[in-house]
Residue frames as a rotation matrix with the C-alpha (Angstrom) as fourth column:
UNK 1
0.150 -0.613 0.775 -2.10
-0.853 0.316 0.416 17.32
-0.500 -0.724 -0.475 -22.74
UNK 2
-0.276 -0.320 -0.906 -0.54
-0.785 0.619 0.021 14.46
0.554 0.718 -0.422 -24.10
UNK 3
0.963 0.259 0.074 -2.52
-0.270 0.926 0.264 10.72
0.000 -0.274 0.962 -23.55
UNK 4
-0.682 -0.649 0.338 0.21
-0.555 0.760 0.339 8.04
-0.477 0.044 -0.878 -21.72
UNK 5
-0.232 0.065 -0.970 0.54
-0.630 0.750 0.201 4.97
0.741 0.658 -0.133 -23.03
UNK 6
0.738 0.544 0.399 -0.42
-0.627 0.335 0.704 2.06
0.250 -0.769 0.588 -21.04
UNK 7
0.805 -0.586 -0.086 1.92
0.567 0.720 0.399 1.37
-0.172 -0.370 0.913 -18.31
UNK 8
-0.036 -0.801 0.598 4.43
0.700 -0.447 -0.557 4.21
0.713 0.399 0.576 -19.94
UNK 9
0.643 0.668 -0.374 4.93
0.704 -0.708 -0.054 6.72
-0.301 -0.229 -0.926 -17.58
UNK 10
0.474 -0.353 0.807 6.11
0.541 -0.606 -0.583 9.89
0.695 0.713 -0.096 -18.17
UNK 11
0.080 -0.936 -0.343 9.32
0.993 0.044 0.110 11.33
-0.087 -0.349 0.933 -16.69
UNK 12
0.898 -0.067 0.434 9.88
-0.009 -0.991 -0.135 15.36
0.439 0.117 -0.891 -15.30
UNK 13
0.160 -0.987 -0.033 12.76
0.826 0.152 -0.543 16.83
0.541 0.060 0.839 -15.23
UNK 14
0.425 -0.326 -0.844 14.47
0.671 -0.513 0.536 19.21
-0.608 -0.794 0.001 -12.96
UNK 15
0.884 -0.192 -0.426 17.19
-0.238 -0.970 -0.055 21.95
-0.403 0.150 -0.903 -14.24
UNK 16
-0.067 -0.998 -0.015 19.99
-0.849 0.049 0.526 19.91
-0.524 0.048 -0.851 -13.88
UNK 17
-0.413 0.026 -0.910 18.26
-0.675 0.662 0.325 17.06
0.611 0.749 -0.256 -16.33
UNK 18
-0.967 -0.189 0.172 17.74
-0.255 0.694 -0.673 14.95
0.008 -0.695 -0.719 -13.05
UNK 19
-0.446 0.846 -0.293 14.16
0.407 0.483 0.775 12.96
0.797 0.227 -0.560 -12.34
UNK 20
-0.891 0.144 0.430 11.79
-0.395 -0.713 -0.580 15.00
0.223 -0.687 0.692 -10.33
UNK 21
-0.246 0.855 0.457 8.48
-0.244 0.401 -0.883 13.22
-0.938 -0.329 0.110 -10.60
UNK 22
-0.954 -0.142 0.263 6.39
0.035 0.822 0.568 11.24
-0.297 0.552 -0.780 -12.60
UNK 23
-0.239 0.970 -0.049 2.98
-0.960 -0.244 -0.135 11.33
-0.143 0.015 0.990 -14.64
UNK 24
-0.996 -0.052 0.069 0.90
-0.029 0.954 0.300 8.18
-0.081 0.297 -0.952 -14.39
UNK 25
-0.497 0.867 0.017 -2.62
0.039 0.003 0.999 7.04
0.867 0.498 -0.035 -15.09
UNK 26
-0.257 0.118 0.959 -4.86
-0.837 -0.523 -0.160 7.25
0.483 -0.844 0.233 -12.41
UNK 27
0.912 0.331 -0.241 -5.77
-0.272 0.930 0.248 3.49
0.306 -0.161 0.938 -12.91
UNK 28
-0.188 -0.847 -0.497 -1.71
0.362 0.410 -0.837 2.47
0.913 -0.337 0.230 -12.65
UNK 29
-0.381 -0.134 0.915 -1.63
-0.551 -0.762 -0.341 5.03
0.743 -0.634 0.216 -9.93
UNK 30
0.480 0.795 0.370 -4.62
-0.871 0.381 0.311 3.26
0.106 -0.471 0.876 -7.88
UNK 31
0.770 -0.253 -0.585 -3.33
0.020 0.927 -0.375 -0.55
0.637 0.277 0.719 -8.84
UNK 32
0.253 -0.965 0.076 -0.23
0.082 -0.057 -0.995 0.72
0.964 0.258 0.065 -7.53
UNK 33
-0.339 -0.036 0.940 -1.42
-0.836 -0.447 -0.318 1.95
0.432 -0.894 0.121 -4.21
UNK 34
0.622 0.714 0.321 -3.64
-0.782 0.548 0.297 -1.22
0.036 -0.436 0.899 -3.53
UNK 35
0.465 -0.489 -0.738 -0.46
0.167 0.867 -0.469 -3.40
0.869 0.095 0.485 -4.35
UNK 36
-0.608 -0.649 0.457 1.85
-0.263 -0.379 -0.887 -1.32
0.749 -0.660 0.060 -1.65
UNK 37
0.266 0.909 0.321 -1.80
-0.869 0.081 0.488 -1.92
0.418 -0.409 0.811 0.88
UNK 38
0.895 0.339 -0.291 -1.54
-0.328 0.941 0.087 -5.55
0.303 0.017 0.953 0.16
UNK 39
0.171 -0.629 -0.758 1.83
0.602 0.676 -0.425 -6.14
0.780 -0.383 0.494 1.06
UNK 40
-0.513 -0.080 0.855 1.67
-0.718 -0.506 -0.478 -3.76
0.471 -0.859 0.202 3.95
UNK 41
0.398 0.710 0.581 -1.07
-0.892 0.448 0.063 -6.58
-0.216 -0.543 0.811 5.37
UNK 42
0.600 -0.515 -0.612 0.98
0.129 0.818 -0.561 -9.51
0.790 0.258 0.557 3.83
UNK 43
-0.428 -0.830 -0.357 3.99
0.337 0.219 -0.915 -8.40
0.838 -0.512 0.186 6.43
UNK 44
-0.382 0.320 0.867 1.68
-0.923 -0.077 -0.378 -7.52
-0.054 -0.944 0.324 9.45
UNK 45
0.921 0.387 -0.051 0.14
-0.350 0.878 0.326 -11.22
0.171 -0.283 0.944 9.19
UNK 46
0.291 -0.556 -0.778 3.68
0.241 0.830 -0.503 -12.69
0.926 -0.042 0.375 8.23
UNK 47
-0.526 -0.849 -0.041 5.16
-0.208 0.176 -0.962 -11.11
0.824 -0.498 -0.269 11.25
UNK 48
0.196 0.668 0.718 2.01
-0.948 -0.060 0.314 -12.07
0.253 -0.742 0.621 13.43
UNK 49
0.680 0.197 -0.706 2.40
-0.427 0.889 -0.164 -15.22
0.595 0.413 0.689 12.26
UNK 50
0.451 -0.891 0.049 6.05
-0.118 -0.114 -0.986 -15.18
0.885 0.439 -0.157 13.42
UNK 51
0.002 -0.016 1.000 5.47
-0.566 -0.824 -0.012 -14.51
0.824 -0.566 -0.011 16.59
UNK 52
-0.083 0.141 -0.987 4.05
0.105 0.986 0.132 -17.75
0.991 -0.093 -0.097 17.91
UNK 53
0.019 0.089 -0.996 2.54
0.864 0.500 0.062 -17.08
0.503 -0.862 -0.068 20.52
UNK 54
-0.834 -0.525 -0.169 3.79
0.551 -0.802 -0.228 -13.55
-0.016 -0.284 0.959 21.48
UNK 55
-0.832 0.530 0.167 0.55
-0.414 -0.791 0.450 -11.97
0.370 0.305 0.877 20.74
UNK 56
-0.581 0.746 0.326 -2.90
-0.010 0.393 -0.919 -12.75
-0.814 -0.538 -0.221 21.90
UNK 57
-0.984 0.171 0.047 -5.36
0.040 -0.042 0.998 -13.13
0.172 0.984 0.034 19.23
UNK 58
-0.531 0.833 -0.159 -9.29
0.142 -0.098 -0.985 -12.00
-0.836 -0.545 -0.066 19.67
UNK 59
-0.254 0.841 0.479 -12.51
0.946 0.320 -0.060 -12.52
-0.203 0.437 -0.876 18.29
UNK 60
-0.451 0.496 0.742 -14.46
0.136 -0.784 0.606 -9.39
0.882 0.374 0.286 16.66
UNK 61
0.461 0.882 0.097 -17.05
0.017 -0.117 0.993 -10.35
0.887 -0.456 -0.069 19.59
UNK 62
0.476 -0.193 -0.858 -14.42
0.879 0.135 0.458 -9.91
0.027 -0.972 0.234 22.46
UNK 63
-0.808 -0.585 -0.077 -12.92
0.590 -0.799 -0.120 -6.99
0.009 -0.143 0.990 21.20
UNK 64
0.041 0.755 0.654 -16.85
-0.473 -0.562 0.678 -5.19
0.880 -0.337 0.335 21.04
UNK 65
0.417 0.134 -0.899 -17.48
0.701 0.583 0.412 -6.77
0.579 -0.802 0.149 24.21
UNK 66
-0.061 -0.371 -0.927 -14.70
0.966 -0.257 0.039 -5.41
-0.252 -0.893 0.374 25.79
UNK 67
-0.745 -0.211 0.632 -14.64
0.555 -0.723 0.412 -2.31
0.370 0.658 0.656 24.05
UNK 68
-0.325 0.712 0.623 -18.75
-0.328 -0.702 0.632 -1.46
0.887 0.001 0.461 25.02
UNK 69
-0.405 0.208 -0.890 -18.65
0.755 0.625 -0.198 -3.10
0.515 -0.753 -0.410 28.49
């Protein structure tokens, strides 16, 4: 199998020439998934944030609390 470069990935083709999928490293791969993560939690704070008020906000020790009452 042929070694990517770093950061290069490599481009499959279909029949008709078109992009079908992609080889990457498993490190880019990873990096890649933990960036998409992070801004998945970046917009659930921003739109908590946003909210002002709309939401209630609890402690770890009130949500066990209520949770094992």
């Amino acid at each position: 199998m042929k070694r990517l470069k770093k950061n290069e990935p490599t481009f499959l083709f279909d029949e008709d020439g078109k992009k079908s999928g992609v080889l990457l490293k498993i490190a880019d791969f990873e990096k890649m998934i933990d960036g998409l993560e992070d801004y998945e939690d970046y917009k659930a704070i921003k739109k908590h944030s946003e909210s002002k008020g709309k939401y209630k906000t609890y402690t770890l020790e009130e949500v066990m609390a209520d949770l094992y009452e």
